[in-house]
N, C-alpha and C positions, 0 to 999 in steps of 0.2 A: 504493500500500500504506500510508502515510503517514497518507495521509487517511482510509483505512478504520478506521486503528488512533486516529485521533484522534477520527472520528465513534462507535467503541464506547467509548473513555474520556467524550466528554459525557455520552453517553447512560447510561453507568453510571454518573455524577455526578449527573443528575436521577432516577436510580433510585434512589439513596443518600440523597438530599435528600428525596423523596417521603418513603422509609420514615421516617425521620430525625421528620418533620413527624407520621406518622401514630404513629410512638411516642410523642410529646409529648403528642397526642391522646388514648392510650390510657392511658400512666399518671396524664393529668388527671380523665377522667374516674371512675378505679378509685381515687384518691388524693379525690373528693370523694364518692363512695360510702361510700370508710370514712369520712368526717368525719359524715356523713349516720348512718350508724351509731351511730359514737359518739356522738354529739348525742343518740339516742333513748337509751344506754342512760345518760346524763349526766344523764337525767332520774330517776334513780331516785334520789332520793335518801332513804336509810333512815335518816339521822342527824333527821330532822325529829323533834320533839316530838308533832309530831301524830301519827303516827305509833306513838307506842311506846305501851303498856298502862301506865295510870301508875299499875299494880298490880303492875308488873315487881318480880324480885327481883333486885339484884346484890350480890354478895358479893366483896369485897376482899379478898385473904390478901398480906402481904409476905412472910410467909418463903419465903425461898428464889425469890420472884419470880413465885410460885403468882399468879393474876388466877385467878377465877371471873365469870364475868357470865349471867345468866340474864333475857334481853330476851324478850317475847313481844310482836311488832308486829301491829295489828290487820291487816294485809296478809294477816301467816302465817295469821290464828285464818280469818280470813275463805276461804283457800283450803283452811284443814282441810276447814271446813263444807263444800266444795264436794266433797269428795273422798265426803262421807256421804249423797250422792244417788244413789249405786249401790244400786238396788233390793237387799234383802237377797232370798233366795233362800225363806226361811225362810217367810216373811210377804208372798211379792211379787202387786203388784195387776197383774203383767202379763195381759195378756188375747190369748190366743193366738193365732195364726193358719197360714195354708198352709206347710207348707213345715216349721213347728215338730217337733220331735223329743220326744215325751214318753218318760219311763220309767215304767211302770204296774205295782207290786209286791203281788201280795197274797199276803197271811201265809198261811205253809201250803197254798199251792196256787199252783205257781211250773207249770203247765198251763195258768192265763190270766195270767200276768205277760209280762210284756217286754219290747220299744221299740218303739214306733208311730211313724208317721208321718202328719202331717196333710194330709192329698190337696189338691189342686186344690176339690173340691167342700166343705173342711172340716171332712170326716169323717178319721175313725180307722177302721181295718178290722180290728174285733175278732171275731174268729172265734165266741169264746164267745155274743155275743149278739146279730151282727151290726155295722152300719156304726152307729156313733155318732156323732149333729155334736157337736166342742167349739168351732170357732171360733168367738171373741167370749167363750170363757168364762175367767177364772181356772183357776188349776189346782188350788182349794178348790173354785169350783164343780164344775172334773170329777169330782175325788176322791167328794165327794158322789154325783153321777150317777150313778157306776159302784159306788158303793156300794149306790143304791138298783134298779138293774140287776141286780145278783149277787142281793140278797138272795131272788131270786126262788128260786135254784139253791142257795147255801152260806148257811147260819144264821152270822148275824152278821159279814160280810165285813171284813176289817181291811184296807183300801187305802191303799198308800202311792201319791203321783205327783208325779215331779221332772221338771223339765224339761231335757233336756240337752242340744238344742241350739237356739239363737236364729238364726232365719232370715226371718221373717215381716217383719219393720219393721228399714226401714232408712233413714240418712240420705248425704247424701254430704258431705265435704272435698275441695276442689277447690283449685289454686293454688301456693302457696309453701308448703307445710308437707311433712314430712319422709314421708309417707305417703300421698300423696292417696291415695282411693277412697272405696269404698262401708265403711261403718261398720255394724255389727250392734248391734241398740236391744237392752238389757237391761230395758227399759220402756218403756210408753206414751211416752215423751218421754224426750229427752238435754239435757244442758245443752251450750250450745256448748263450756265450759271443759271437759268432758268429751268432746266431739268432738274436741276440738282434743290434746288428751292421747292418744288414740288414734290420731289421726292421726302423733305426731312432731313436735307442735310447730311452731311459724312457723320457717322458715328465713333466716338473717340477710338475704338480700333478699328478704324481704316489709316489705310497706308495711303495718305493723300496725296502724296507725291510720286503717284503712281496708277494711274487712272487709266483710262483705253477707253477711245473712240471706235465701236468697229460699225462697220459700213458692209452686209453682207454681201455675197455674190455668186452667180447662178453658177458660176466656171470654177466654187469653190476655194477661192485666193481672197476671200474676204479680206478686205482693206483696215489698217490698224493701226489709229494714230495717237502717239503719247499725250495726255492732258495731266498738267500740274495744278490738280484743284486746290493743295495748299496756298500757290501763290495765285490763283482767281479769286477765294475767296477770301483769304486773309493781307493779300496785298496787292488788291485791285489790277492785276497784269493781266491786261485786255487782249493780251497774245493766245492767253491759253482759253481765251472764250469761243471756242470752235462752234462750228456752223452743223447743228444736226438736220437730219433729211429725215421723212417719214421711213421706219425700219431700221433706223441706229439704234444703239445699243452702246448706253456707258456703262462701263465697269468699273467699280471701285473695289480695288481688291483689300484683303484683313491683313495685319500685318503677319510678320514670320510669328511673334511670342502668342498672336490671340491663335493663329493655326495650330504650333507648339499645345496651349491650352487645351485645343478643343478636342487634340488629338489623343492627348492623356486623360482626359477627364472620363471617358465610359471606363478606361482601367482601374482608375484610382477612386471611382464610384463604389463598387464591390469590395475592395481590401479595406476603405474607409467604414463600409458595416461591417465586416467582418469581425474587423480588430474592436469597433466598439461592441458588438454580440462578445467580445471573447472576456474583457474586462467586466462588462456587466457580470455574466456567468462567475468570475473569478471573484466577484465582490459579496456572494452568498456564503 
């Protein structure tokens, strides 16, 4: 009996030693992911001169311990601009397609007004004058079309046509970001910086200085081109703002420690119960 109680105290000593070794393990590598972290955002640094608009205003007040400072970093002006690529609605060159959702209003006669839907084949299925194609058109050229369509029927037709919902072109966010999926174009093209705002942003393990534009292709050589969303997003460089097409695909990959992570953790999931079932039991 002796012996059996002294063969489970070793053996609970090398369970204990094991775990012991794999925590050491676990919080080295999570303790050099946050350095890895901080590092990237150590790089931001906003006090640079180059940096500031040396058009900036700053105003001084002492009384009472009042500071005003009005800094405008060409970072910020440069992500304004980015913000003003959302197609206005008003004026927009989208060019429709399947699946799009028109509203079609004409004045005074709410008998041919309403929401269409654009088919499979590109058409609209307008009662009043049959199936019309618009895909490929703007929705100035519809408006048109279907003005010079009425005028057959109603003297001087007054058409309004919005578009309400965006379904036709689309891109995907793939990877580390707070959103992945399929993204809905409000225009012929997205900017990645505007993908990426849609998506949720990169997630502290992604590896943002490492991103991929791919561009598929039927010849199988899909086109693949390097994006540094570190420096789009945290230091406004209007270089790495690439031009997406409907069917891009950005990729924002995890770093080496979160892969590292993810790879050990269904291992060290089991010996983690194990070794607590074995202490409990030893504690009766």
């Amino acid at each position: 009996m002796e012996d059996i109680i002294k063969k489970e105290s070793v053996m609970m000593t090398r369970i204990e030693k094991c775990m012991c070794v794999f925590m050491l393990a676990f919080v080295f590598v999570i303790g050099m992911s946050s350095i890895i972290q901080a590092q990237n955002f150590a790089e931001l640094d906003f006090r640079e001169e180059s940096m500031v608009d040396p058009h900036a205003a700053a105003l001084f007040d002492d009384d009472l311990g009042a500071i005003q400072i009005e800094m405008i970093s060409e970072a910020d002006v440069n992500l304004q601009k980015l913000y003003q690529d959302i197609p206005d609605d008003g004026a927009s060159s989208y060019t429709l397609g399947k699946l799009d959702v028109l509203d079609i209003f004409v004045q005074r006669h709410p008998e041919v007004s309403g929401r269409y839907v654009i088919n499979n084949e590109g058409k609209v299925q307008y009662d009043f004058v049959g199936d019309i194609f618009v895909e490929g058109l703007t929705k100035d050229a519809i408006r048109d079309k279907f003005v010079e369509l009425l005028s057959t029927y109603i003297v001087s037709p007054e058409v309004t046509v919005k578009i309400s919902e965006y379904n036709s072109k689309v891109v995907y966010v793939i990877g580390e970001v707070g959103r992945p999926g399929k993204i809905f174009m409000r225009g012929d093209t997205i900017t990645v910086h505007e993908a990426l705002v849609q998506a949720g942003l990169p997630r502290l393990t992604a590896s943002t200085r490492k991103g991929k534009v791919i561009t598929p292709s039927e010849d199988g050589k899909a086109k693949q081109q390097a994006v540094d969303v570190h420096k789009l997003l945290y230091q406004g460089d209007l270089r790495e703002n690439l031009v997406m097409l409907p069917g891009d695909t950005l990729y924002v990959p995890a770093t080496g420690l979160t892969k590292v992570m993810r790879a050990i953790s269904p291992v060290s999931a089991p010996i983690g119960t194990a070794a607590g079932t074995g202490r409990t039991v030893s504690g009766f």
